[in-house]
N, C-alpha and C positions, 0 to 999 in steps of 0.2 A: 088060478093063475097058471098051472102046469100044461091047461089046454090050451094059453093062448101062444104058450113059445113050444107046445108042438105043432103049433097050428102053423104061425110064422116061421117054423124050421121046415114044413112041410112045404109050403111056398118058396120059400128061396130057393128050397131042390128043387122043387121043379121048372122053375125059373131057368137053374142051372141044365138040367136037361134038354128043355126047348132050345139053348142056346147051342150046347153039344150037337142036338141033334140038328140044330140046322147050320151050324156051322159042317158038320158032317156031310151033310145035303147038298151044298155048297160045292167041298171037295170031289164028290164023286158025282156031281149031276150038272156040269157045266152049262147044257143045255139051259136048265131054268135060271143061270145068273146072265147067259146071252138074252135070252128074252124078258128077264127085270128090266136089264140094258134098251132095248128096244120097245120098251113100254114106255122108259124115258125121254127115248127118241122120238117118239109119237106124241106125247105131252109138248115135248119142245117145242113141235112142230107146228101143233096146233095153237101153242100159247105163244110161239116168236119168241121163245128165251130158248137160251143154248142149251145144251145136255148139262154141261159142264156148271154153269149158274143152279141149272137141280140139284145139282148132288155135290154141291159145296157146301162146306159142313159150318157156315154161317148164317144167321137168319136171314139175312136180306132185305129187301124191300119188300112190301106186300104182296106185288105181283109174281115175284118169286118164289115165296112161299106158297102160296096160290097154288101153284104150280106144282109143286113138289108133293105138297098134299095130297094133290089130287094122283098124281105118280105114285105116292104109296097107297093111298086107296085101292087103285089098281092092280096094283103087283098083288094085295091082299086079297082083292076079291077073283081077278081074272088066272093068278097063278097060283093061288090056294096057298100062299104063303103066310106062317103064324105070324102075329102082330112081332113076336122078338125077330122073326128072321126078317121081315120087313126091313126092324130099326138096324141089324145087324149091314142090310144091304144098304140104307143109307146114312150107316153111320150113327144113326139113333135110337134114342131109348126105344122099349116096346109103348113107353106111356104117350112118347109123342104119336106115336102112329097112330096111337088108340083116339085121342086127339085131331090128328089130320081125316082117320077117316068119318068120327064124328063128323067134323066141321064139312066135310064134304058132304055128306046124309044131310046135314041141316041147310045147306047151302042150295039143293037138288028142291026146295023148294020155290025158290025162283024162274022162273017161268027162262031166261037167258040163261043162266047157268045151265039148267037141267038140257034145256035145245046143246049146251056146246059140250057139255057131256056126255050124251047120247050120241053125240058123231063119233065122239072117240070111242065109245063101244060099240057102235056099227061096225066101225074100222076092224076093232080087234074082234067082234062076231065073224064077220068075213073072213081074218085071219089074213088081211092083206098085209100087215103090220108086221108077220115074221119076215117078209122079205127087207124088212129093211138093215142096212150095212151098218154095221157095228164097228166103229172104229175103233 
């Protein structure tokens, strides 16, 4: 028993660290919360729902979590950001993210999906997507 609550004490530190250290990240590297920002703008844009419907800290309809999902996905894979700093940037657990970007992976099976994903990484390979205005 003494290795399972050091093991569980070991996890929640470090839990606690990821959180420090990107809340840290955060403070001193404004840059990477403008371009979360603008990940979510390109999401929006491409799915017709507002910024504001993303990153509202209710579930929503389908098509809005959809959406959001696919925004943390993003921020996770195209800004290297940890599954906690993710949930921290939108408000959510690190297990939802771990979740949305699942469900994104298993999703990118579909032959429509995967076509309307791939644009929005075209987009952000290009890097045409920093230019956009962040209100």
């Amino acid at each position: 028993m003494p290795n399972l609550s050091i093991s569980i004490t070991k996890r929640v530190l470090n839990n606690q660290v990821d959180i420090i250290h990107s809340i840290n990240n955060k403070e001193s590297n404004n840059g990477n919360i403008e371009e979360g920002n603008k990940i979510v703008l390109l999401v929006a844009k491409y799915s017709k729902i507002s910024p504001e419907l993303i990153m509202h800290h209710s579930r929503c309809r389908s098509n809005i979590a959809d959406a959001r999902q696919l925004a943390m996905y993003l921020v996770h894979v195209y800004l290297g950001y940890s599954m906690t700093a993710v949930g921290g940037f939108f408000g959510r657990d690190r297990t939802t993210v771990s979740h949305a970007c699942a469900r994104v992976e298993d999703r990118r099976d579909e032959i429509e999906y995967d076509d309307f994903v791939c644009k929005i990484e075209c987009e952000l390979d290009l890097g045409e997507w920093k230019s956009l205005e962040v209100v």
